[in-house]
C-alpha positions as CSV (number, residue, x, y, z in Angstrom):
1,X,4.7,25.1,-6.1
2,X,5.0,28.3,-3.9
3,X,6.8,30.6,-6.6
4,X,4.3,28.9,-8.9
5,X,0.9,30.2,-7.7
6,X,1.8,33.2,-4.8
7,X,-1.5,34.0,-4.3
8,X,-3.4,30.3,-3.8
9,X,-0.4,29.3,-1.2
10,X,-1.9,31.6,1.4
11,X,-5.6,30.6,0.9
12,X,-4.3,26.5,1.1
13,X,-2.5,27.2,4.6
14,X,-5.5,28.8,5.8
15,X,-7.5,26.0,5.0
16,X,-5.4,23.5,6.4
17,X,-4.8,25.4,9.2
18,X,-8.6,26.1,9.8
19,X,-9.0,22.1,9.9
20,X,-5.7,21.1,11.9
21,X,-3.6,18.7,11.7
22,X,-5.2,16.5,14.2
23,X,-7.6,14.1,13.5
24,X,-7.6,10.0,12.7
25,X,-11.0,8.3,11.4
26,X,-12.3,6.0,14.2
27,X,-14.2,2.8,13.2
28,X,-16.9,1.7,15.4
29,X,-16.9,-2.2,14.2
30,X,-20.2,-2.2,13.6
31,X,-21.1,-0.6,10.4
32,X,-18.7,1.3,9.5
33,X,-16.2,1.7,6.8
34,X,-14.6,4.0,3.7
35,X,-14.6,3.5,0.5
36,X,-12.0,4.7,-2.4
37,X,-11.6,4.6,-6.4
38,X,-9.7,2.1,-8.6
39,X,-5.7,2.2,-7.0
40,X,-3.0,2.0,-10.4
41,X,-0.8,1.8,-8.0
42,X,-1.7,-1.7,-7.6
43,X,-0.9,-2.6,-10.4
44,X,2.6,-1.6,-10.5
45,X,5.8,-4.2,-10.2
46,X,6.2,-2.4,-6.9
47,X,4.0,-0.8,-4.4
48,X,3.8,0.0,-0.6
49,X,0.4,-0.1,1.5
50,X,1.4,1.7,5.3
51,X,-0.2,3.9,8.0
52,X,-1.2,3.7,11.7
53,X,-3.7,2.1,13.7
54,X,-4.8,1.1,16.8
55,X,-7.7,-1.5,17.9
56,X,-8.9,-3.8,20.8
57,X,-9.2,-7.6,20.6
58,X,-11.4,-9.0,18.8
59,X,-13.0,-12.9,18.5
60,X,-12.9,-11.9,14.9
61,X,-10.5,-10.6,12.3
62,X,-10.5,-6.8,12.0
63,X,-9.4,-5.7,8.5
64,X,-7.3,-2.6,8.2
65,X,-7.6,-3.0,4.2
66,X,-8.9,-4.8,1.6
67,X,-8.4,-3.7,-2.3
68,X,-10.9,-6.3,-5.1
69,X,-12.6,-5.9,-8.4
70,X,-16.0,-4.6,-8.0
71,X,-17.8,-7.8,-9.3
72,X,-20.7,-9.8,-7.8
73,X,-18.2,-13.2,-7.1
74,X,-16.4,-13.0,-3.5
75,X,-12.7,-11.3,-4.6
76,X,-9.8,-9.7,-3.8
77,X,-6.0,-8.5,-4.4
78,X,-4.5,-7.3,-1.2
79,X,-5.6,-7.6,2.2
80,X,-4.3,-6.3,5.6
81,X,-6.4,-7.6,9.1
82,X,-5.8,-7.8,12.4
83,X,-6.2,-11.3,13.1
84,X,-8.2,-12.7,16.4
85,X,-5.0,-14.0,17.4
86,X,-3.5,-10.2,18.0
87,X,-1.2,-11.1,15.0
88,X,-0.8,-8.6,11.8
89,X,-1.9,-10.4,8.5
90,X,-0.7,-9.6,4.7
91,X,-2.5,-11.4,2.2
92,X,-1.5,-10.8,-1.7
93,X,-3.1,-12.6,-4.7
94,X,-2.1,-10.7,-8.2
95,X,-5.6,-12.3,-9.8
96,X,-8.7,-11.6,-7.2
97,X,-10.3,-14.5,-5.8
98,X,-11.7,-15.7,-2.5
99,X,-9.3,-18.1,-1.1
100,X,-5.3,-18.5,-1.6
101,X,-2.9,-16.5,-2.2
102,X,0.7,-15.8,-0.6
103,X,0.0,-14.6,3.3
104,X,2.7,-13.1,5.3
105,X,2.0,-12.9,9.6
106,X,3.9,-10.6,11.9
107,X,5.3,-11.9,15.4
108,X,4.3,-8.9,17.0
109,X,0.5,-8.9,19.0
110,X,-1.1,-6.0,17.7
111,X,-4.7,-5.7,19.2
112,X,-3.7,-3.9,22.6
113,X,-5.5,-1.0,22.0
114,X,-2.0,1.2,21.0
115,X,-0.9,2.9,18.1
116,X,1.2,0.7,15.8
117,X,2.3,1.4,12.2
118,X,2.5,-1.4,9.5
119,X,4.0,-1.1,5.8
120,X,3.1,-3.9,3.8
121,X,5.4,-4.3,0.5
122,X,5.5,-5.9,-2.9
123,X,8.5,-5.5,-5.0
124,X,9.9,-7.2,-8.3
125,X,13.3,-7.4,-9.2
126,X,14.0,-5.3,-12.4
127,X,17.7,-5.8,-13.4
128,X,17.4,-2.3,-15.5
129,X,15.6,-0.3,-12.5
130,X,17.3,-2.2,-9.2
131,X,14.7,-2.7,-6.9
132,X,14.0,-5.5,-3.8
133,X,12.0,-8.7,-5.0
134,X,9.3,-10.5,-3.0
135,X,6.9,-9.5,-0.2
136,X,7.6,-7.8,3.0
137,X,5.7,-6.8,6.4
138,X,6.4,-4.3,8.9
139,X,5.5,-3.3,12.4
140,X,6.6,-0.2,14.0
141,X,9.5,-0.2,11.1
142,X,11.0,-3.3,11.7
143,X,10.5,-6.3,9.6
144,X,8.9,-8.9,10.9
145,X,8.0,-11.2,7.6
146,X,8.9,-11.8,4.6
147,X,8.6,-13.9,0.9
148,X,11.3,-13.5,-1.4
149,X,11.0,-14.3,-5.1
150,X,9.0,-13.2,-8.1
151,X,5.0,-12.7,-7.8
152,X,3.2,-12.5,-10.5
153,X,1.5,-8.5,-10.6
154,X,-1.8,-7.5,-10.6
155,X,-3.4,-6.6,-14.1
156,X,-6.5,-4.7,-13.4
157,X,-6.5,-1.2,-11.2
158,X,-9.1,-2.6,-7.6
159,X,-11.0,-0.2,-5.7
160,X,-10.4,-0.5,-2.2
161,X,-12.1,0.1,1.0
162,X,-10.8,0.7,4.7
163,X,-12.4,-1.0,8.0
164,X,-13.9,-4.0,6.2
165,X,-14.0,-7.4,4.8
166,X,-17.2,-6.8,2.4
167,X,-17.3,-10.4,1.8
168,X,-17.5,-11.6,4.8
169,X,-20.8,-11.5,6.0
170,X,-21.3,-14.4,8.2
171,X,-18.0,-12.8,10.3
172,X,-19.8,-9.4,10.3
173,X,-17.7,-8.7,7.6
174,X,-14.6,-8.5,9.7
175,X,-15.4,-5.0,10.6
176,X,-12.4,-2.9,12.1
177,X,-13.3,-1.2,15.6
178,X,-10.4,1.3,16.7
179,X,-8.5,4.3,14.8
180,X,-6.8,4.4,11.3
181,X,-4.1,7.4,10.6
182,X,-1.8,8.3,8.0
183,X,-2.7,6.0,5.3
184,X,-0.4,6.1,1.9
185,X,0.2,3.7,-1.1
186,X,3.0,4.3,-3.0
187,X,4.0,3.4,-6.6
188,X,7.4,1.7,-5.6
189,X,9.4,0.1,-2.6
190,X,9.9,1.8,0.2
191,X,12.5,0.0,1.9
192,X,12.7,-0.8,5.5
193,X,15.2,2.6,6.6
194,X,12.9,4.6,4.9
195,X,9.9,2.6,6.8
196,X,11.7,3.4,9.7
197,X,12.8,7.0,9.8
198,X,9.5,8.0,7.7
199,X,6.9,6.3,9.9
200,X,6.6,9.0,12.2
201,X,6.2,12.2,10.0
202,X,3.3,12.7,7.6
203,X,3.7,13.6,3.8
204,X,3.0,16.7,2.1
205,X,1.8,15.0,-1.0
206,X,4.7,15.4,-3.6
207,X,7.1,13.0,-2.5
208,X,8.3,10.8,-5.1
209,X,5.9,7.6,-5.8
210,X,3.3,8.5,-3.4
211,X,-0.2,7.8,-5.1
212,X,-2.6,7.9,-1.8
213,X,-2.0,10.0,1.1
214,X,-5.2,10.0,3.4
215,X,-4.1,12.5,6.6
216,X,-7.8,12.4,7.7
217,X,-7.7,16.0,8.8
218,X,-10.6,17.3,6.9
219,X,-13.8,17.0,8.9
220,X,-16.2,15.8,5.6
221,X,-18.1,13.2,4.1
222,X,-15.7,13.5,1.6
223,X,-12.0,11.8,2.7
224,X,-9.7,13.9,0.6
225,X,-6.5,12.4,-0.9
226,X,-3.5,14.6,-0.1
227,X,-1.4,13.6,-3.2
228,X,-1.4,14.7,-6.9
229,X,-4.0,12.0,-7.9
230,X,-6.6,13.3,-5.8
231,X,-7.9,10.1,-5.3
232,X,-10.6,11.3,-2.7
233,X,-13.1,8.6,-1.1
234,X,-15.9,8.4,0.8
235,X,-17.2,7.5,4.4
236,X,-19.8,4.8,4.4
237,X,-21.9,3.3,7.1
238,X,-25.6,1.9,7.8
239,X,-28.6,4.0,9.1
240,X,-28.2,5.3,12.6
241,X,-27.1,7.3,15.2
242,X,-22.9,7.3,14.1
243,X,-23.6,6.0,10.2
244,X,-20.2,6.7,9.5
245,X,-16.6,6.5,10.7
246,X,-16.1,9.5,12.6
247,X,-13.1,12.2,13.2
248,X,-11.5,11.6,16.3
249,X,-9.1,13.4,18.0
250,X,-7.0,10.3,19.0
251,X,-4.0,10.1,17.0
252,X,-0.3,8.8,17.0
253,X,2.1,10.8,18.0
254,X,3.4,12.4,14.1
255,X,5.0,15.3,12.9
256,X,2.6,17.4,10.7
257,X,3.2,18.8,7.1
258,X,0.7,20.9,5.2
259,X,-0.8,19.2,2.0
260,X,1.8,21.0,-0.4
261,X,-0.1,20.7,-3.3
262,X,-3.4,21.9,-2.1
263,X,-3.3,25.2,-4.2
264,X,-3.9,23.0,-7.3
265,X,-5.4,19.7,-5.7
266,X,-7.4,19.5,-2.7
267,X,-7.8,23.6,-2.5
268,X,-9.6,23.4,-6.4
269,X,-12.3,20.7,-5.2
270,X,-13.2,22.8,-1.8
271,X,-13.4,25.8,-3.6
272,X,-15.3,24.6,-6.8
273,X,-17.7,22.1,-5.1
274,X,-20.9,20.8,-7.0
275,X,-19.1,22.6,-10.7
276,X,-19.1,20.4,-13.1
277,X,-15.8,18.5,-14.7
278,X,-14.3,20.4,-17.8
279,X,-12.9,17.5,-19.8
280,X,-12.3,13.6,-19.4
281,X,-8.9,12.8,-19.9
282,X,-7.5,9.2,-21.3
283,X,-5.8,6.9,-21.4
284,X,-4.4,6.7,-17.9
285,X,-1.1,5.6,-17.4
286,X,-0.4,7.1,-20.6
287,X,2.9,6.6,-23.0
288,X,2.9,8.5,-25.9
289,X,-0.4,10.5,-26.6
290,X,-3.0,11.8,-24.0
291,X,-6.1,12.7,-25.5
292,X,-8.0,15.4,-23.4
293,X,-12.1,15.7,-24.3
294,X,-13.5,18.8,-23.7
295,X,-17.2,18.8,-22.0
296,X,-18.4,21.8,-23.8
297,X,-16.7,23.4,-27.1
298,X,-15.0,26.5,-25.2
299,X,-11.3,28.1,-24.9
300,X,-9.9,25.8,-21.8
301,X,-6.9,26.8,-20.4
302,X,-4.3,24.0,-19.5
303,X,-0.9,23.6,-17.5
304,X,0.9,20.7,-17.1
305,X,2.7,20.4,-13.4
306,X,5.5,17.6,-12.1
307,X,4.8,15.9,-8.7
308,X,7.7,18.4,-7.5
309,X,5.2,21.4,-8.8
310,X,7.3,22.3,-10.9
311,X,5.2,24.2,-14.6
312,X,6.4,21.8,-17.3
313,X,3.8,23.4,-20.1
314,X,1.0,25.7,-21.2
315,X,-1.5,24.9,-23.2
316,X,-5.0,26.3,-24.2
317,X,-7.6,24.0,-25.8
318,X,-10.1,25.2,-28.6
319,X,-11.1,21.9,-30.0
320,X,-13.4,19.4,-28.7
321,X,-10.9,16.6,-28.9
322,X,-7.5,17.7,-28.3
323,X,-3.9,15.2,-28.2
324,X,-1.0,16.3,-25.7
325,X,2.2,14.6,-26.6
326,X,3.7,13.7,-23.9
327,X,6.4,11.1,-25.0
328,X,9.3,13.3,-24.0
329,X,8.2,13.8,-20.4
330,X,10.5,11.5,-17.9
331,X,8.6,8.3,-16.2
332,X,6.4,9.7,-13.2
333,X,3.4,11.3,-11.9
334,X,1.9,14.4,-13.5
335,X,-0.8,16.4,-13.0
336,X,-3.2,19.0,-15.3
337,X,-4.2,21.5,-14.7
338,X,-7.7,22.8,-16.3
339,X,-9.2,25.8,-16.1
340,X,-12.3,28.8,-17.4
341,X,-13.5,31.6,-16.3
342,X,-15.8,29.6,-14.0
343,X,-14.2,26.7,-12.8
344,X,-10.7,24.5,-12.3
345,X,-10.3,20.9,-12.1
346,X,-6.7,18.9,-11.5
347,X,-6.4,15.6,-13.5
348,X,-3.4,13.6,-12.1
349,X,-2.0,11.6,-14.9
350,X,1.1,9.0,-15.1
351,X,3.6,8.9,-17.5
352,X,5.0,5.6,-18.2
């Protein structure tokens, strides 16, 4: 990335370092909550939910995470809460519903009002790809639950949201009140010694099979995604006085890493704010084709990076409707790069 674009590099670590590196979002457990866009990574034989928090107890559940279809019936995929018992809580169900599903408790007692880091895990055995099967919690990197055997994966990409239960409005919706850090999902397993010697350094956003990677070190509305997906959310609350989780300066104790990527991620959407998008891009995962649609019929410019940021191609669009085969290009995530005289936007993009 840094011998790719010399000149961005500078203007990146300026903005990170102008933010710091030093912030978590604190949830007030009263109205308070984030919101974030549709998670492929869900959907994956494997994935891996972790990051940090810290809350008091509670005579209610406090939910770290919950990930559902946005439809009017009471649903969801994946759950992580704090449960009024002090005890960690993993809930999966590959189809969303209300009630069910495979739940997995830690031992540990987890409201004390101290940092503690959690990973929960899904993995399915693939005899051509290796890979751990069942479900799997952790606190503070050490196992502490498990299911082993096949579950069955989800089929449709949830939204998510962090701090809340949105369902459960006769339980105040199970609102979280204390601090959330450091929050990733990743598109595979992590297993438990990476769990361990990772859980205490955050990620510069290339790392291989990260798909979220929320530092919370950006003091906007906006919660920007430090990965190649850019999968930025959104800090929601009610009316009043603090409407919305807030930055804090409370955090676990971590080892910081710029946002490596931000000179063609995070850097393009602070710099080109309110400018409109220059194509729609589709499908996503993609195999074979991807079929990029310009907005308006004019010369677009186009690179295609790696996760690594490594330049794999360059393209320039003339056409309205334009096909990139990709078939060639090795399992992974991807991102491209488009760009006028006027404006850049970054679409991540997986190849499967």
């Amino acid at each position: 990335m840094k011998c790719i674009i010399p000149s961005l590099i500078l203007l990146a670590i300026s903005i990170t370092s102008a933010y710091g590196q030093n912030f978590s979002l604190h949830f007030d457990g009263e109205d308070d909550y984030a919101i974030f866009p549709a998670c492929e990574a869900q959907t994956f034989p494997s994935f891996t939910i972790e990051g940090w928090f810290k809350c008091n107890p509670s005579n209610e559940p406090q939910v770290i995470f919950m990930s559902f279809l946005d439809i009017p019936e009471k649903n969801a995929n994946v759950t992580i809460e704090v449960r009024e018992t002090g005890l960690l809580r993993f809930n999966y169900r590959p189809i969303a519903v209300v009630l069910g599903g495979e739940n997995l408790l830690s031992t540990t007692v987890v409201n004390d009002n101290i940092w503690h880091h959690f990973a929960a895990v899904k993995g399915n055995y693939d005899p051509n790809k290796g890979g751990e099967g069942g479900l799997k919690l952790y606190v503070d990197g050490i196992l502490e639950a498990e299911k082993t055997g096949f579950f069955d994966d989800i089929t449709i990409a949830p939204i998510f949201e962090i701090g809340r239960n949105r369902y459960e409005s006769t339980a105040n919706y199970r609102l979280f009140k204390g601090n959330i850090d450091d929050f990733k999902i990743w598109h595979r397993v992590k297993y438990g010694f990476e769990i361990f010697n990772d859980r205490t350094s955050e990620s510069g956003g290339l790392e291989t099979g990260l798909y979220n990677n929320y530092k919370f070190d950006i003091d906007t509305d906006t919660v920007y995604d430090c990965s190649a997906f850019k999968r930025h959310g959104a800090r929601k609350g009610a009316s009043g006085t603090n409407n919305l989780p807030q930055y804090s300066p409370v955090i676990p104790s971590l080892v910081d890493k710029i946002c490596e990527f931000q000179s063609v991620g995070v850097l393009d959407e602070l710099i080109n704010q309110g400018m409109a998008e220059l194509a729609l891009i589709s499908p996503n995962p993609v195999s074979e084709i991807l079929n990029v649609e310009l907005i308006e019929n004019r010369e677009i410019h186009a690179q295609i990076y790696a996760s690594d940021g490594r330049l794999i191609r360059s393209i320039t669009f003339a056409e309205k409707v334009n096909r990139i085969d990709v078939a060639t290009l090795q399992s992974g995530a991807y991102f491209l790069k488009l760009s006028n005289q006027n404006t850049t936007r970054t679409h991540p993009f997986i190849k499967i």
